[in-house]
Structure formats: C-alpha cells, structure tokens
C-alpha positions as CSV (number, residue, x, y, z in Angstrom):
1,X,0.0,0.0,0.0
2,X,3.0,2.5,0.6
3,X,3.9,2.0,-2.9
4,X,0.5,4.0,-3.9
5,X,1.6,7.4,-2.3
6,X,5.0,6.8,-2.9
7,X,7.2,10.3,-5.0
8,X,10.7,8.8,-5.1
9,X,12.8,10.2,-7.3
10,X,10.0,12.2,-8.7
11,X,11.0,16.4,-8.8
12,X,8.1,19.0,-8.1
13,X,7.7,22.4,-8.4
14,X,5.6,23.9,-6.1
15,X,4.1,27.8,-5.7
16,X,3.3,29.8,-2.9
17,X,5.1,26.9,-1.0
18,X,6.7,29.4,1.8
19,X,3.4,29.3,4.1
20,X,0.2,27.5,4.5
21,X,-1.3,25.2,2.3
22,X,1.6,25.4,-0.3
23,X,4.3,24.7,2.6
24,X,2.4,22.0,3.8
25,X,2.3,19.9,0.3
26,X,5.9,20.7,-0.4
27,X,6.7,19.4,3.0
28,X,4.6,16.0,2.6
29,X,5.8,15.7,-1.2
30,X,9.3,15.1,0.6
31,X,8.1,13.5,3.1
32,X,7.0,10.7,0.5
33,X,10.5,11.2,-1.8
34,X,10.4,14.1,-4.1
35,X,13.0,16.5,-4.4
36,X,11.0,19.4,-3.9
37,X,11.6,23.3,-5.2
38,X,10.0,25.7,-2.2
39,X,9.2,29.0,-4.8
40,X,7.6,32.4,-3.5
41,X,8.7,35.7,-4.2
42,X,10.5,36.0,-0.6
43,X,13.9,33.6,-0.5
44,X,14.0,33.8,3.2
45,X,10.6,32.5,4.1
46,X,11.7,30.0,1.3
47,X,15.0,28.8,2.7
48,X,13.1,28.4,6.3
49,X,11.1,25.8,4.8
50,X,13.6,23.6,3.0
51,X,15.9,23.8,5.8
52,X,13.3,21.8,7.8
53,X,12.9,19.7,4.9
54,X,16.6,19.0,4.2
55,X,17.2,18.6,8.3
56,X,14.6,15.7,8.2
57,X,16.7,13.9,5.0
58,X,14.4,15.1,2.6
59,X,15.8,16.8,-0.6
60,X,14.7,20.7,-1.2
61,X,15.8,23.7,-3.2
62,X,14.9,27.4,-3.3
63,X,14.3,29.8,-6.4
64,X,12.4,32.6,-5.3
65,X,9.6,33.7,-8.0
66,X,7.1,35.9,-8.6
67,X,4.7,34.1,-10.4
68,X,2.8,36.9,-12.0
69,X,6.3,38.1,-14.4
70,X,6.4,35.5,-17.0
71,X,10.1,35.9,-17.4
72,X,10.3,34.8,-13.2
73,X,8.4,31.7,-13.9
74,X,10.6,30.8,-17.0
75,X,14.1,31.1,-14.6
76,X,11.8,28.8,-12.7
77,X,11.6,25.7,-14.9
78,X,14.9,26.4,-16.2
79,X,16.7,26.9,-13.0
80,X,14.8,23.6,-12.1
81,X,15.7,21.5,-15.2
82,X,19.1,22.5,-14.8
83,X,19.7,21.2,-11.2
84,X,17.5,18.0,-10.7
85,X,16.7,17.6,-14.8
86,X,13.1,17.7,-15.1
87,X,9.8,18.0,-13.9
88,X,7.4,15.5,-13.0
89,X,5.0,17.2,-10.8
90,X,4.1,21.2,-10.8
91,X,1.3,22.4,-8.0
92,X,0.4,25.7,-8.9
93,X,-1.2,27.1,-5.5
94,X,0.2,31.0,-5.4
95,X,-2.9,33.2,-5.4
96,X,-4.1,36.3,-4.4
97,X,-7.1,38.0,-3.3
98,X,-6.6,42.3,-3.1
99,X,-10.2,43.0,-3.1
100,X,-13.2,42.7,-0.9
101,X,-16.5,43.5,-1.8
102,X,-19.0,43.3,-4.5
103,X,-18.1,43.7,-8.0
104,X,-19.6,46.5,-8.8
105,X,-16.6,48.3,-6.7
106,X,-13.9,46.4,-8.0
107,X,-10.8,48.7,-9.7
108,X,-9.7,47.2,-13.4
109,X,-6.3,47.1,-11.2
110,X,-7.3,44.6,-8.8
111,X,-9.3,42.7,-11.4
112,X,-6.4,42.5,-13.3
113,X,-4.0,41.5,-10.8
114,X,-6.4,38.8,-9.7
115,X,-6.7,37.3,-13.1
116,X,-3.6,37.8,-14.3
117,X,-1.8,35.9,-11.0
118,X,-4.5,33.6,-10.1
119,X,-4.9,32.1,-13.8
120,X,-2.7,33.3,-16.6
121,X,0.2,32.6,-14.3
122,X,-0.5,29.1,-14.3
123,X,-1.4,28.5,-17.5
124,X,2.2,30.3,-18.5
125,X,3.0,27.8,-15.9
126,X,1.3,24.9,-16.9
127,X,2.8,25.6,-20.6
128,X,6.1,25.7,-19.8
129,X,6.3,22.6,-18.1
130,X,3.8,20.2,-19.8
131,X,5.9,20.1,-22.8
132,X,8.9,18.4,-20.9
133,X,6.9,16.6,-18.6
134,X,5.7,15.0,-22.3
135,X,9.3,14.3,-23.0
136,X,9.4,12.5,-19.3
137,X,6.7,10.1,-20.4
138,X,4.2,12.0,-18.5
139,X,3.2,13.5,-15.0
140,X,0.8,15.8,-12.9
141,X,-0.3,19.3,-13.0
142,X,-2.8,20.0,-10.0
143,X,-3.5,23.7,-9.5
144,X,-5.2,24.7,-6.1
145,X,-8.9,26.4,-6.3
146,X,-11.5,27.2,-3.6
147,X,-14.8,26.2,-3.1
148,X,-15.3,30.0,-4.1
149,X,-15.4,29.1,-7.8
150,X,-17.9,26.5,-7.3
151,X,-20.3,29.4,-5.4
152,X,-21.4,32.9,-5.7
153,X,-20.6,36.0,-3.7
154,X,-21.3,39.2,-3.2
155,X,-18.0,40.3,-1.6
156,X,-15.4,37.1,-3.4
157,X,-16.9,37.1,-7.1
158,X,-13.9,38.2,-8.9
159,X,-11.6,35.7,-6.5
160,X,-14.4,33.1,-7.4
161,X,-14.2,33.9,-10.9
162,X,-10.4,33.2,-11.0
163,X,-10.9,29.5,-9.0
164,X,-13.5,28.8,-11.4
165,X,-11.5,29.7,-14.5
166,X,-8.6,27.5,-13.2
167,X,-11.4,24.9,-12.8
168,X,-11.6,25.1,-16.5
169,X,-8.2,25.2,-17.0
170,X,-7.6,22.1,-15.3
171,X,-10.4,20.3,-17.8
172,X,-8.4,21.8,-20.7
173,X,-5.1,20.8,-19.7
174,X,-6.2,17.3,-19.2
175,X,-7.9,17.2,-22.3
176,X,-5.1,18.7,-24.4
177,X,-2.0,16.6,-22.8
178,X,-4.2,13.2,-21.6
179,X,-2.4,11.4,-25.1
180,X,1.3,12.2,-23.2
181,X,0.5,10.5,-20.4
182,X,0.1,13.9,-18.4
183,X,-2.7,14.1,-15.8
184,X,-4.3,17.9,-14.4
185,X,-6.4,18.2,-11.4
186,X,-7.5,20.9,-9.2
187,X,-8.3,20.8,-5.6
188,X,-10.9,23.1,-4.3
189,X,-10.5,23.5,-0.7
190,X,-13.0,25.9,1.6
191,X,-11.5,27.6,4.4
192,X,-8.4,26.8,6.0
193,X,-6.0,28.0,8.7
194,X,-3.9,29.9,6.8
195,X,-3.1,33.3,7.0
196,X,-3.9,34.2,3.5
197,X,-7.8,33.4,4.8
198,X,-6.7,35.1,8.8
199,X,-9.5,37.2,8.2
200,X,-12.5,34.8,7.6
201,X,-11.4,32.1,10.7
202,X,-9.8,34.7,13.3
203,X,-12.6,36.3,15.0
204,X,-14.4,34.4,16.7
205,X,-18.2,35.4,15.6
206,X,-16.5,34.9,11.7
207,X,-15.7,31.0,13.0
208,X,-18.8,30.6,14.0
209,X,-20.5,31.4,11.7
210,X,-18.3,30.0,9.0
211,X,-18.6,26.8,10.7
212,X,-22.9,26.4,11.6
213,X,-23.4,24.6,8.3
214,X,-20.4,22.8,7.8
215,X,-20.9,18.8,9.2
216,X,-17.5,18.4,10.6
217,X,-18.2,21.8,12.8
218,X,-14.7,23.3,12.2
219,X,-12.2,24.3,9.6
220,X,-9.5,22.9,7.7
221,X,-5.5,22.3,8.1
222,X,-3.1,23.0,5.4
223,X,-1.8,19.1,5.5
224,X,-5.8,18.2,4.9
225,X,-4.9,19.4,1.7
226,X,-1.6,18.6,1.3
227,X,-3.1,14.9,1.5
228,X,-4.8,14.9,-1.8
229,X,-1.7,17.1,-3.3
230,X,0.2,14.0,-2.8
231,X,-2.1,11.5,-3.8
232,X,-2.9,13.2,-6.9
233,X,0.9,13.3,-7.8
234,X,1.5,9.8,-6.3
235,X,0.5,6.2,-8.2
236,X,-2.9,6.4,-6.6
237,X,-3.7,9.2,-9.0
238,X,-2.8,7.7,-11.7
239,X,-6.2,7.2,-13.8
240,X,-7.9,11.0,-11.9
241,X,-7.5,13.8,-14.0
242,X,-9.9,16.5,-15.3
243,X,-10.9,16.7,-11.5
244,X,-12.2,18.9,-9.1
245,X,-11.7,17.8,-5.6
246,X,-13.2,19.3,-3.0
247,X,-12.1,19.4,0.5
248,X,-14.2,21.8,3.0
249,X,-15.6,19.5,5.8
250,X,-18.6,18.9,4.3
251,X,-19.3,22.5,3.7
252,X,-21.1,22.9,0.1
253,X,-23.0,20.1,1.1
254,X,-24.6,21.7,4.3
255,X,-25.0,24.7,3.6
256,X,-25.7,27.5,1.1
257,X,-24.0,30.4,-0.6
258,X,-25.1,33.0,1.4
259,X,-23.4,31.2,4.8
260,X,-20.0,30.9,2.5
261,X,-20.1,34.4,2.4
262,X,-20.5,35.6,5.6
C-alpha cells in the first residue's frame, strides 16, 4: 500500500510553497520522496522551509519567484531543469485576493491582478512545463482552487471567478495533454487556517458562523490538503485527471452560498 503514495525520485515544483497550504504539500511531497523546489517571491521564508525539509533527509531547493512576471516563472523551470533535470509534478497554488466586496466596486487594477496571478500565471505555468513533462513520459499538473469558484458572492466574485477559471483550466489541460501521459487536477478546498484566509477564521463570531453549516463543525489544516496534493501526484492518481476535488468538511454540502459568504 505504501507504494500507492510513494514520490521517489520524482522532482516538483511547487508555488506559494513558503506558508500554508503550499508549505504543507511541499513538505509531505518530501516526506513521501520528491525532491521538492520551495518557490515564493521572498527567498528567506523559502529557505526556512527547505531547511526543515533537508534537516529531516528530505531533498529541497529554493528559487524565489514571482509568479505573475512570465520571465520569473521561466528562470523557474529552467533553474529547475538544470539542477535535478526535469519536472514530474508542478502544483500551482500561489494566489491572491486584493479586493473585498462586490463587484460593482472592483478597480480594473485589482481585477487585473487577480486574473492575471491567479490564472494566466498558471497557465504560463502549466505551458512551460507540460511540454517536458511530455518528453518524461508523463506527469501531474494540479492547480489549487477554492470552493469559491464552485459558489457565488457578493464580496469574493472576482476571487471566485479566477478558481472557477482555473477549474476550467484544469479540464483543458487534461484534455489537451491526456495522449502524453500527463494528468491535471484541481483541488478546491473551503477555508483553512492559513493566514492568507486570517481574516474569515480569526474572529471568533466569523468562526462561527463559518462553521454552523459545515458537518465536521470546524475548519481545515493546510496538511488536509496537502493529503490529496500528494495523492494526486502519487500512483494512486494515476487514472484521476480532469478533476475537481473538493475538501471543506462537508461545507457545500450543508450549507448554502449566502453562509460561504458571511
């Protein structure tokens, strides 16, 4: 059974992976054998986290990026090809969310910046790296989404319109690069402790009611999704792709839109 989960010798590229629900899969991938690439735009958060990955004998690497400049994410595969040789797994999970509120008040700068980080970035991604992944004889592209592009919202709707699109893109990856052998997922979790979402789980009154409709009464953990990250990557995911998996506690299924929101 080990054998299903296990990353040996596989390399992944990982986003966002300084903090939260991106440190958490980078960690596990090592835990379970890749040689992992920690990648956010700040190298010293980054080195913290491969330190505690190389001090436990797993194998790690920094390149700083910014995933919304294309040239960044190009030094990122290269700089990764170069040292370990290829790429077998790339999670795309960098995101960002500068806006609250309803649409109507959104600035074509914040739109833009949502869009541009939280979907053309991986699909610059996702282009760059299918193509040797191809020449590899195949691997996994999963790309992190939120329940918020399976709902609507009066304050998240262009943050939900970006998880949806990378919904999407997940379907047309998986459609376009199924013949090489290349699988692309997306896991759509709701709210976790991380401080990207501090702001929804914090205050107490925001927990609560966050959590009334949700059937596991709580929130989630950044290894909860880390988890299906490495499943996904792993031989167990071998025949998945085209996926959405979702991973909130049970929330879209006990509750409605308007709870999401508040």
């Amino acid at each position: 059974m080990a054998s299903l989960f296990d990353l040996t010798g596989k390399v992944a590229v990982v986003t966002g992976s300084s903090k939260g629900i991106g440190r958490a899969i980078a960690e596990r991938m090592a835990e379970h054998g890749a040689k992992v690439v920690i990648s956010s735009r700040k190298r010293d958060a980054c080195e913290a986290v491969a330190k505690g990955i190389t001090d436990k004998g797993g194998e790690a690497v920094v390149i700083p990026c910014h995933v919304g400049r294309k040239e960044e994410l190009q030094a990122l595969v290269d700089q990764t090809i170069a040292h370990w040789g290829g790429i077998d797994i790339l999670v795309c999970n960098a995101g960002v969310n500068p806006y609250f509120g309803p649409s109507l008040g959104i600035s074509d700068e914040a739109f833009d910046r949502i869009m541009g980080t939280n979907v053309r970035s991986n699909l610059w991604l996702a282009n760059m790296v299918a193509p040797q992944m191809a020449g590899r004889g195949g691997g996994s592209i999963t790309i992190i989404s939120s329940i918020g592009g399976l709902l609507g919202s009066a304050t998240l709707g262009t943050y939900g319109l970006s998880k949806a699109a990378d919904i999407q893109l997940a379907r047309n990856l998986a459609v376009e690069w199924g013949p090489k052998n290349i699988r692309a997922n997306c896991i759509a979790p709701g709210l976790v402790r991380t401080d990207f979402a501090r702001a929804l789980w914090e205050n107490p009154e925001n927990y609560r009611k966050r959590t009334r409709n949700t059937p596991l009464q709580r929130i989630g953990e950044p290894d909860e999704i880390a988890g299906a990250a490495v499943m996904l990557a792993a031989p167990a995911g071998t025949f998945i792709t085209g996926q959405t998996i979702v991973i909130d506690g049970g929330t879209m299924a006990g509750s409605v839109a308007a709870d999401w929101e508040q």
